[in-house]
C-alpha positions in Angstrom: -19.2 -11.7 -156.8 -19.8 -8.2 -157.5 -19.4 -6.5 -160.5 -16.6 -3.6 -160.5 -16.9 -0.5 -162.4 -14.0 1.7 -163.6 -14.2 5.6 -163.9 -11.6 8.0 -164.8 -10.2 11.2 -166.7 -7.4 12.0 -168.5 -5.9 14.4 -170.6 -3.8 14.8 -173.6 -1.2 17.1 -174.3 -1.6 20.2 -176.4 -1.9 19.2 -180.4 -2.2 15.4 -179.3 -6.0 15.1 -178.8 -6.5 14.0 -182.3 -3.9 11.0 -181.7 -4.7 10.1 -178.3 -8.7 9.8 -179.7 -6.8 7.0 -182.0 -4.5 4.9 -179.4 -8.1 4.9 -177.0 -10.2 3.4 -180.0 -6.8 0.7 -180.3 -7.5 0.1 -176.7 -11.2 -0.2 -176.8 -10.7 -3.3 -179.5 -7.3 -4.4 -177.7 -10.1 -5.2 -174.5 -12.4 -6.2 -176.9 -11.7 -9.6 -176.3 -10.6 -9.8 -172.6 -12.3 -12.2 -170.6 -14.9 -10.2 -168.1 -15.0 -7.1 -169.8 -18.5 -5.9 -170.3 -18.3 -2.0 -171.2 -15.3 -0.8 -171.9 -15.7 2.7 -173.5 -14.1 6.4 -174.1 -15.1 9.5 -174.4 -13.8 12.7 -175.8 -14.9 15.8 -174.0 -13.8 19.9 -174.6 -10.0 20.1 -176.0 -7.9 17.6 -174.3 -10.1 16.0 -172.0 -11.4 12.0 -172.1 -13.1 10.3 -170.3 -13.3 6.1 -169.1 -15.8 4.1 -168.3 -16.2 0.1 -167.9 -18.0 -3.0 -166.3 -15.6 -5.5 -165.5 -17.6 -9.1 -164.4 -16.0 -9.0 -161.0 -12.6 -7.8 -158.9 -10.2 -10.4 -160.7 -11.6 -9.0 -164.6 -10.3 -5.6 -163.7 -7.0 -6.6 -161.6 -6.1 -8.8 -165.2 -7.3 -6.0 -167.0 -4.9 -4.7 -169.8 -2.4 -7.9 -169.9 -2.9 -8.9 -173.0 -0.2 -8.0 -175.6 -1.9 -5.5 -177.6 -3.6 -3.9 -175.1 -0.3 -3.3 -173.3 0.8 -2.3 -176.4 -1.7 0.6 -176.7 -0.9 1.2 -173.0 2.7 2.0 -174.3 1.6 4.5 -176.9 -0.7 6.3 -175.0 2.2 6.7 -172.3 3.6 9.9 -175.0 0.4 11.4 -175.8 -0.7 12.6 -171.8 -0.1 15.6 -170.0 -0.5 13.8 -166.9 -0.9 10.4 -165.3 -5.1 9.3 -166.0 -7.6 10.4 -162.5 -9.2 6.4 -162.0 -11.2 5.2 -159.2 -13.0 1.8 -159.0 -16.3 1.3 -157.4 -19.3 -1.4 -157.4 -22.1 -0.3 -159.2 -25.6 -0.3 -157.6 -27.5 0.5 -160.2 -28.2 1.4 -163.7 -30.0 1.2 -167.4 -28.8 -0.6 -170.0 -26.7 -3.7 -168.2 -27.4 -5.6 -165.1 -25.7 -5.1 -162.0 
């Protein structure tokens, strides 16, 4: 099966960046332990912007994705901290450095 890689934006609303920056390091350890999650990772960009990426082992990994009870949880929090709903797109990587495809 093919591997399935998740992109996306978001952003947070004015005077929350700080606090969404801490509900997206809660759900980086909340997927910590879900099964087929390779990379699993934010990033914070100018103001209110973040960014997602992750490798999930296959299409079944990222449909299960964020069931667990603290990641939905996080999910929850996050829910009053964005301006709008998160830009995602899923895709199959081809190729890369630093983890097999």
């Amino acid at each position: 099966m093919s591997k399935v890689s998740m992109i996306g934006t978001m952003t947070s609303q004015d005077g929350k960046a700080d606090e969404m920056e801490a509900i997206l390091k809660e759900m980086v350890e909340a997927a910590r332990n879900e099964p087929g999650v390779e990379i699993y990772s934010y990033h914070r960009g100018e103001g209110n912007e973040f960014g997602f990426f992750a490798v999930m082992t296959n299409q079944e990994a990222a449909q299960g994705h964020g069931q667990t009870e603290a990641m939905q949880a996080a999910m929850q929090k996050i829910g009053g901290v964005m301006a709008a709903p998160p830009q995602m797109s899923m895709s199959t990587p081809i190729a890369a450095v630093g983890y097999d495809v």
